[in-house]
C-alpha positions in Angstrom: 0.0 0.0 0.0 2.7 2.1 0.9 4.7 1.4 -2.4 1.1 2.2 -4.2 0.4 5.5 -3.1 4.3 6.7 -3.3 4.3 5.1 -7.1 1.1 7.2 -7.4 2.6 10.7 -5.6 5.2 11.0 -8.5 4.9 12.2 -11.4 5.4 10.0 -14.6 8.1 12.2 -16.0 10.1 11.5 -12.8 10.1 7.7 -13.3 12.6 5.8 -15.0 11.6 4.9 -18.3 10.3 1.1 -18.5 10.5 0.5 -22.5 9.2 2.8 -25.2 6.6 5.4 -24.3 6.8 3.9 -20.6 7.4 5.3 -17.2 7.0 3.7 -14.1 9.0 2.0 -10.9 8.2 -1.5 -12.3 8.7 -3.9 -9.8 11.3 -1.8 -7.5 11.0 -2.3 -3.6 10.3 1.1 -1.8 14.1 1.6 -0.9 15.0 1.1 -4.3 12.5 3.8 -5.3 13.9 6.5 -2.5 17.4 5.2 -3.9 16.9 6.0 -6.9 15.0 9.1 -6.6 17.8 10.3 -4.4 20.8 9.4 -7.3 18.4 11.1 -9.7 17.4 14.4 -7.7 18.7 14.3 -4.1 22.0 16.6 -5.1 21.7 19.8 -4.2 23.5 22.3 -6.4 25.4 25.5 -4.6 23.1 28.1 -5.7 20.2 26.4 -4.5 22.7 25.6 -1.0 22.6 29.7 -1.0 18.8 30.3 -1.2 18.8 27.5 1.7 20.6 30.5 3.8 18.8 33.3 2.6 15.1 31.6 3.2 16.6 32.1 7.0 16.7 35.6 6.7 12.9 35.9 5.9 10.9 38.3 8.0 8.2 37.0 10.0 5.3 39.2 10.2 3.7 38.8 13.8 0.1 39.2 12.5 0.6 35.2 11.3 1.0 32.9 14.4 4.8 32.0 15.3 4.3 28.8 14.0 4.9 30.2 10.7 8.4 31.1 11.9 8.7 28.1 13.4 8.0 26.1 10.3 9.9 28.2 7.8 12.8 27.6 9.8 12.6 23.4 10.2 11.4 23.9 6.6 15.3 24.6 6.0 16.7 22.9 8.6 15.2 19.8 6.9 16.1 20.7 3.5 19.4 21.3 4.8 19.9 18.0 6.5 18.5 16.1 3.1 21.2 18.0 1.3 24.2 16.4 3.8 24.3 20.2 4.5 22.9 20.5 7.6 22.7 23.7 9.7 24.2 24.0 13.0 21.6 24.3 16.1 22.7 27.8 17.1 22.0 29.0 12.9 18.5 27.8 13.7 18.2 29.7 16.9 20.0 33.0 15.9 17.8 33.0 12.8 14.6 33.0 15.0 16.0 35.5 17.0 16.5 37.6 14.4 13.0 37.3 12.7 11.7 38.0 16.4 13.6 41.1 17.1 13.1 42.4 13.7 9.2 43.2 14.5 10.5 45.3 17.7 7.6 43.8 20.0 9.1 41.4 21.6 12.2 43.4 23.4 11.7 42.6 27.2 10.8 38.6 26.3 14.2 38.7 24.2 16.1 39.9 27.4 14.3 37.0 29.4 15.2 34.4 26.5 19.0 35.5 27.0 18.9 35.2 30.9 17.3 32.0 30.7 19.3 30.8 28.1 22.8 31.3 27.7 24.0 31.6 24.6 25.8 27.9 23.8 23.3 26.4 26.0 19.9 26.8 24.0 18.2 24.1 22.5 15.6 24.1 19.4 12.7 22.4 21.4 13.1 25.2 24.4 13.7 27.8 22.1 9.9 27.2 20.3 8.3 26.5 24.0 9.0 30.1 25.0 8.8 31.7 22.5 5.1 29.9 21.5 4.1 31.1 25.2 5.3 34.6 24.1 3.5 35.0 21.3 0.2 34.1 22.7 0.5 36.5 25.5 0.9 38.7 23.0 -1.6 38.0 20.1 -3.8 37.5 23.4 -3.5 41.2 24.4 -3.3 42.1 20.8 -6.9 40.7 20.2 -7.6 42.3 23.6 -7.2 45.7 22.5 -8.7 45.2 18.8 -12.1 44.3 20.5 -11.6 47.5 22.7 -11.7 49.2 19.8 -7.9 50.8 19.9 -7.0 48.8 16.9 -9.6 50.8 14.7 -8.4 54.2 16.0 -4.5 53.1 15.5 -5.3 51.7 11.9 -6.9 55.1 10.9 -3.9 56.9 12.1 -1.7 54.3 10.4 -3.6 54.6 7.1 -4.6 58.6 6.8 -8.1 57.8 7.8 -10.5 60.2 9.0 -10.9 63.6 8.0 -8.7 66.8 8.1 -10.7 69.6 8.7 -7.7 71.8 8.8 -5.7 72.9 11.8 -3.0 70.7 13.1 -5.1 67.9 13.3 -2.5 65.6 11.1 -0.2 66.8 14.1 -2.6 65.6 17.0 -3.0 62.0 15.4 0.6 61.7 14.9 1.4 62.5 18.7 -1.8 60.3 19.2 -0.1 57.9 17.5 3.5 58.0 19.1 1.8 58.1 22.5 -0.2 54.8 21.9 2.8 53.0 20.5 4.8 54.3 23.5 2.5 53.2 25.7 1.9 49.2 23.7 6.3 49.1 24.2 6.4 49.9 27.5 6.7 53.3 28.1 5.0 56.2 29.1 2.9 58.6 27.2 4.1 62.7 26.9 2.4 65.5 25.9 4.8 66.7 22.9 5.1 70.9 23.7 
């Protein structure tokens, strides 16, 4: 069965050829397909070795859960380890932290990662734990505030909604603006003079 439905998940024009005009595994055991799918496309060239790296250094936008991080970056890893090119633990780790402290939301949970987790010491399966708890504390509050309605008043400020009915009020959303997003990092509110 499982021979069946791999035969059946690749395509004919990947199979060797079995006479004239046809394609197919024949009577190879399931190793020997892998085997020779393997000697046949399992090399992996240097350029593609290269976008391997780069597809590290994706952003993660935090409006999709962290398991989208989390995926892109086994995604690799596993590509990585199929091409006998595998990536070191830390790689894995420092590219996660990098995709995390790119967003700038995450700044005080960073410094807690690092205290809890000494650089040398951290381990893949730790690494996903608190960071997963993290993110939900903070798609949690994020929600939180949407349904208070903040996320409607920062999105017109962010897009140019609303009107201008002259004035400074372009001036007063912007400190608006800067005084929420003060106040979401961490900081205080003040009344630009």
């Amino acid at each position: 069965a499982m021979r069946d439905a791999i035969d059946g998940a690749i395509p004919d024009e990947y199979k060797p050829g079995q006479g004239v005009g046809v394609r197919g595994f024949g009577t190879m055991t399931l190793a020997e397909i892998f085997e020779y799918m393997y000697r046949q496309y399992g090399v992996v060239s240097p350029i593609e070795l290269q976008k391997l790296s780069r597809q590290l250094d994706q952003p993660w936008n935090p409006n999709n859960p962290i398991e989208s991080l989390f995926k892109n970056i086994e995604d690799v890893a596993l590509f990585a380890i199929i091409a006998s090119k595998p990536f070191q633990n830390h790689s894995l780790i420092t590219a996660g932290k990098c995709a995390i402290m790119a967003t700038n939301l995450f700044k005080e949970e960073m410094r807690e990662y690092n205290r809890q987790n000494p650089e040398g010491d951290e381990e893949w399966p730790v690494f996903k734990i608190f960071w997963k708890e993290a993110y939900t504390s903070y798609d949690r509050d994020r929600q939180t505030m949407s349904s208070a309605g903040y996320n409607s008043a920062s999105n017109a400020v962010n897009t140019g909604g609303g009107t201008n009915t002259g004035g400074n009020d372009d001036d007063s959303l912007s400190s608006l603006h800067t005084a929420f997003n003060s106040v979401m990092a961490g900081g205080t509110a003040k009344k630009n003079d």
